[in-house]
N, C-alpha and C positions, 0 to 999 in steps of 0.2 A: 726340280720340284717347284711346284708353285707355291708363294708364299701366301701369309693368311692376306695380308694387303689387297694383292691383286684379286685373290678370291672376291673378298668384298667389294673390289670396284668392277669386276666384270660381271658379276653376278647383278649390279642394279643395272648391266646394262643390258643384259641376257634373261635375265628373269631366274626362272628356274632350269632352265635347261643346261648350262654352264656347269652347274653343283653336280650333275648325274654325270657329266663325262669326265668331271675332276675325280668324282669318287672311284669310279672305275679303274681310270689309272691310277689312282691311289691304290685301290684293290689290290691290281695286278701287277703293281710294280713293287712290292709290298718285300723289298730283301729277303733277309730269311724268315717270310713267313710265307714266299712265295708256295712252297714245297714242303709237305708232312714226311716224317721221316718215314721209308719203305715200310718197315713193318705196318706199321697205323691205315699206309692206304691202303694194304691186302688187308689189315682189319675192317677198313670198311667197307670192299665189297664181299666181306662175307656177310656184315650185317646188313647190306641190302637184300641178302637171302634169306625170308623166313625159317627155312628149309635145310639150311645150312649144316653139312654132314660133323660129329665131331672132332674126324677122321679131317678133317679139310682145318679146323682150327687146331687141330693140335698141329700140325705140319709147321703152319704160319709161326707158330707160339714156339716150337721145338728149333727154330732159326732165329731166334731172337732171346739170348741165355739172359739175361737182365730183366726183358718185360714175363719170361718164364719165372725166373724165382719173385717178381713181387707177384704173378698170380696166383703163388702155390704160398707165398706167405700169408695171403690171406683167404686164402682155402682152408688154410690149418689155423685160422680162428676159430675161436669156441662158439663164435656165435654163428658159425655154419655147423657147426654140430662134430666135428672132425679134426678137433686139437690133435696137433706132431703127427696125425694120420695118411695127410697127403700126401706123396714122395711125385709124381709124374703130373705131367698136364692132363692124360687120360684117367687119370684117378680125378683129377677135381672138374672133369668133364663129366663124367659119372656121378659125382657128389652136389655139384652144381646145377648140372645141365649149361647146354651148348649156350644159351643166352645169356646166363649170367656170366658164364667167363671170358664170354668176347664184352662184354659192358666192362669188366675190371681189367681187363686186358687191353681196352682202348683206352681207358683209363689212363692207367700206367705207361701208355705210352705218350697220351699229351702232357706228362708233365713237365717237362722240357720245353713245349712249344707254349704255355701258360703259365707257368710258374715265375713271372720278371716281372721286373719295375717297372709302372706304367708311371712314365716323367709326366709328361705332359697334364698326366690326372693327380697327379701325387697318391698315387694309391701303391703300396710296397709290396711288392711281389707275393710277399706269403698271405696278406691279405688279399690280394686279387686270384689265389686259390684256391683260398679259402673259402672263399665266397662262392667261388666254383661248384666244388666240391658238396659244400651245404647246400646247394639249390638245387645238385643232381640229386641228392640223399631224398629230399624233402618232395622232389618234382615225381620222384621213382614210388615212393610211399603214396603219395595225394593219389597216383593215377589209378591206385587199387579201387578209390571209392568211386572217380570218373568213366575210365573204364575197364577197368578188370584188372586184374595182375598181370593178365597174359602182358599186357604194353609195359610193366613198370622198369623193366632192364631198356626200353626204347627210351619213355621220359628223364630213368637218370640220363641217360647218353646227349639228350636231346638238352636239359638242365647244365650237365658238365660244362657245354659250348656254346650254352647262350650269349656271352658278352665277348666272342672271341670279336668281335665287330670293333673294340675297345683295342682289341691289340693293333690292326691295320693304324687306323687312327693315330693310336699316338706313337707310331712313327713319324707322321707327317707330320704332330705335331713337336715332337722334339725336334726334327732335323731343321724345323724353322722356327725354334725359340719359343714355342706356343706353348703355354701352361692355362687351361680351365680354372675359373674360380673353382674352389670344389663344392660341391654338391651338396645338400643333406635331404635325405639317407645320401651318403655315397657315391652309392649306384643309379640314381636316377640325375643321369648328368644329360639326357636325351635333349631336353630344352637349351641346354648352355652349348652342345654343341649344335645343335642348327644352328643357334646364331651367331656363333664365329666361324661354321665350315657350309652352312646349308644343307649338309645333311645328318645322321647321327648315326650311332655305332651297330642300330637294328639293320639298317639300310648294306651299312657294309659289312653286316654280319650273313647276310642271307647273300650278297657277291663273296664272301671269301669262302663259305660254305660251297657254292656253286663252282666254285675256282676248285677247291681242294677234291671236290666228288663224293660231301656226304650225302646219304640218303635224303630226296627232295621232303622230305616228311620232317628234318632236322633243320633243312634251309629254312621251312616255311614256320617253323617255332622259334627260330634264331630272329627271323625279319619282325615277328607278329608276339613277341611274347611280353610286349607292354600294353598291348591292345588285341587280344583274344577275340573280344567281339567283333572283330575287322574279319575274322578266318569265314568266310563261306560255310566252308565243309570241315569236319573230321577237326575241331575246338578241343578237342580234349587233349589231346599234344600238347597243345599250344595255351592251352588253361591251365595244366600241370607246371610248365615251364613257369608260366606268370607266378604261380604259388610258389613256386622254390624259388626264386629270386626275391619274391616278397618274405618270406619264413626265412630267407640267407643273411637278409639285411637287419630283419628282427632279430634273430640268436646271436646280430655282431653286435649289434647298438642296443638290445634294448630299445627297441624298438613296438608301439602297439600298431594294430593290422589297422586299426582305427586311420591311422594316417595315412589309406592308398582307400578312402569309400570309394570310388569307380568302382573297383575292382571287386571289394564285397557287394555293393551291390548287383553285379555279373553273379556272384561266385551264390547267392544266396539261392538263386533258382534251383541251383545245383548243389543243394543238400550241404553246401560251406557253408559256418558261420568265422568270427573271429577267432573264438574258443578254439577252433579246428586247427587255425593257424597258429594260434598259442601255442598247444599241445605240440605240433609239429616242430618249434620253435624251442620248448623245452626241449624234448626226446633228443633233437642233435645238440642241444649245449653239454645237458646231462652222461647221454650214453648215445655217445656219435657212432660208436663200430656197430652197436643193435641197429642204430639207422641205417647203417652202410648193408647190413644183412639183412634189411626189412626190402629195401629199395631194390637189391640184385637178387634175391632169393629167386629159384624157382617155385613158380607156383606149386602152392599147397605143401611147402617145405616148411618148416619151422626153426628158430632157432636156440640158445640157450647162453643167458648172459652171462659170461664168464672173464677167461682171458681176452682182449682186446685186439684187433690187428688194425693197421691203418694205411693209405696210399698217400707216401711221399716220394 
């Protein structure tokens, strides 16, 4: 492994070109995070099929007894309308529909592969979930007023794995002693890492996406979801992602939308104001499972806030 040292003296003699072939092997050489565990990669190429039979996830989901009982525990939430009613994965296929239960179902099964200490960051494992987790809730909601609900099971998915860029990372930087000032907010450490690795965790977030086989639509909101305006085409992905990361970091800190103006001023064209990301901000501090059933619901479902379920 190369150390941060030599990064910075080969790099002023390479320019930029040196950071992009370090990061790559950093990517790829990346232990275990080389490899998602089986279940998670046949979840993802069903979610590259719109079309996708339920008959084809329940297979997937009925070979995997673990990521099966956390879908069916939060099937039998009140706020899908179906308390102690679910018993099988084709009952909360039917109850859900096929999108929503591959989105909790992929869920629950990155939580093993996000749920740790990021040294290097000093960020503690149940926080760097958390944060996860809130930004898929918040990115799944936003996308109703962006673009339609049809996409809001796509944006949590797309929210859930926006900072996995964060995980490569600070491998390299543990293995070589490297600890980040920390950041405030947090999560906006993009600047501190260029300038101790030359590149930063959007960069290797949109290579390990690529490495592992999600949907080119997750890579491309994983690399672009601090800068939205950068996307060509099809921004709404990737605008939803930016919100739920900004609304992830307000519900942890107390935090006001005030302190990211770029972004509201992007987001205002598009019928955002602050208030929007407040509201968003309250709803998962408050009543996080109604988030969680707002963000995965299928369209035109409703739900009823009752007993609570939750993904740990």
């Amino acid at each position: 492994m190369i150390s941060g040292s030599v990064v910075t003296y080969l790099r002023s003699l390479m320019g930029d070109v040196l950071p992009q072939y370090v990061l790559r092997d950093l990517v790829y050489t990346t232990g275990d995070l080389a490899a998602l565990p089986t279940t998670v990669v046949r979840l993802l190429d069903l979610l590259k099929d719109q079309t996708c039979a339920a008959d084809k996830v329940a297979v997937v989901l009925d070979q995997d007894a673990a990521m099966t009982a956390n879908v069916l525990k939060l099937s039998n939430s009140a706020f899908y309308g179906a308390r102690g009613t679910v018993a099988t994965t084709r009952q909360a296929l039917v109850l859900l529909g096929n999108r929503a239960v591959l989105t909790l179902a992929f869920a629950a099964g990155m939580v093993p592969v996000m749920r740790r200490h990021l040294v290097g960051y000093g960020i503690e494992r149940d926080r760097f979930w958390t944060h996860s987790l809130n930004a898929a809730m918040a990115a799944g909601a936003v996308m109703e007023r962006l673009d339609g609900p049809e996409r809001a099971c796509e944006a949590f998915s797309a929210g859930l794995v926006h900072d996995i860029g964060m995980l490569a990372l600070d491998s390299h930087l543990a293995a070589n002693g490297m600890q980040l000032v920390p950041a405030f907010p947090l999560f906006n450490v993009s600047e501190r890492e260029r300038q101790s690795l030359g590149f930063d965790h959007t960069e290797a977030g949109g290579l390990l996406a690529a490495n592992w086989g999600f949907p080119p639509a997750l890579a491309v909101a994983i690399t672009h979801h601090h800068r939205p305006w950068d996307v060509p085409s099809d921004p709404g992905l990737v605008t939803a992602v930016m919100v739920g990361d900004i609304v992830a970091q307000m519900a942890a800190d107390g935090l006001s939308p005030e302190a990211w103006p770029e972004a509201l001023e992007f987001l205002a064209p598009r019928g955002l104001v602050g208030d929007d990301l407040r509201a968003l901000a309250e709803s998962i501090v408050n009543a996080p499972e109604e988030a969680l059933a707002r963000a995965t619901r299928a369209p035109g479902t409703s739900w009823q806030p009752l007993t609570p379920a939750s993904i740990s």
